[in-house]
C-alpha positions in Angstrom: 90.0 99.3 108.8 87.7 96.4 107.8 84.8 98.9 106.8 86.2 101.0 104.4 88.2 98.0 102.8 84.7 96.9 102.6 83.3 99.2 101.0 85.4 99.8 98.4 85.8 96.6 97.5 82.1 96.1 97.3 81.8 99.3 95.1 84.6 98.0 92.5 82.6 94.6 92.5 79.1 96.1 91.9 80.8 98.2 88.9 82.0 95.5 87.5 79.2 93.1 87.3 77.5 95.7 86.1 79.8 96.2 82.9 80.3 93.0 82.5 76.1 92.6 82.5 76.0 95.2 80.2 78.5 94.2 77.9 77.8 90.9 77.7 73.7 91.6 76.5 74.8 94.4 74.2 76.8 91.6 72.6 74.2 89.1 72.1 75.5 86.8 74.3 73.1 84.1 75.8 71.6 85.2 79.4 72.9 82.2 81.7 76.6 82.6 79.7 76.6 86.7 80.8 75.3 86.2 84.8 78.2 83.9 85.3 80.7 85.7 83.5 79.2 88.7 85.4 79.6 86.7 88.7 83.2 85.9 88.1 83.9 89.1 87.3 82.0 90.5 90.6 84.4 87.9 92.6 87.5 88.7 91.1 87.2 92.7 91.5 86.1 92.3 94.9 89.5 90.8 95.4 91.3 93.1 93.6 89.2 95.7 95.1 90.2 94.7 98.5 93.6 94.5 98.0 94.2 98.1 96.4 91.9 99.2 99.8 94.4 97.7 101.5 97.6 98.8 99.7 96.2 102.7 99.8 94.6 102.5 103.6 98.6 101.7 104.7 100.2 104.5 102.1 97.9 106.7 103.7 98.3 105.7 107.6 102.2 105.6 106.6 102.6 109.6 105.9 99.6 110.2 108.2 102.1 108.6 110.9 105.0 110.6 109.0 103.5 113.8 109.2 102.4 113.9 113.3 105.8 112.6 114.2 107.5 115.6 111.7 104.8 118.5 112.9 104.0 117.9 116.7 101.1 119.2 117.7 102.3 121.9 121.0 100.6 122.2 124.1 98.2 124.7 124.8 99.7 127.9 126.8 103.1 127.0 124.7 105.0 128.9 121.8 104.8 127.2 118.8 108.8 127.6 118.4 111.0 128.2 121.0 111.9 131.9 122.0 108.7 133.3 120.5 105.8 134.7 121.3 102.6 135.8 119.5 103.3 139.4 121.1 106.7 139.4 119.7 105.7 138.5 116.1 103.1 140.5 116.2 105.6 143.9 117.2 108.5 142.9 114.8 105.5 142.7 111.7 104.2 146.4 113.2 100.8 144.7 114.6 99.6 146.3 118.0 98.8 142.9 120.5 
């Protein structure tokens, strides 16, 4: 899990120093005043970043886990139900096997 919270994180960082950079020359601000502000906000999203990784990387492994213990997976040579068989589907729809 550490990778992708990584990498996100890093991506929401990189975006916003780069806004902020932006931003902060297209307003005439002085150079030394934008990299820190830039900085801080890198630092800051990062966080942020990281958390919200977090946060959707357990909503996701929550119905992941959900949805294989709701749909089990059957073992080969089994029925996927009970009582039925792909020949017997197949002759109630009209299908030759």
């Amino acid at each position: 899990m550490q990778q992708p919270r990584s990498a996100i994180a890093a991506c929401i960082a990189l975006a916003a120093y780069a806004v902020a950079l932006v931003a902060g020359w297209a307003s005439g601000v002085p150079g030394p005043t934008v990299m820190v502000r830039a900085l801080v906000a890198m630092v800051v999203c990062y966080a942020v970043g990281s958390l919200l990784a977090s946060m959707a990387y357990h909503a996701i492994r929550e119905f992941l886990d959900s949805y294989e213990k709701n749909h089990p997976v059957p073992e080969l040579g089994q029925s996927p139900t009970p009582g039925h068989s792909e020949a017997g589907r197949n002759e109630q729809s009209g299908v030759a096997a």
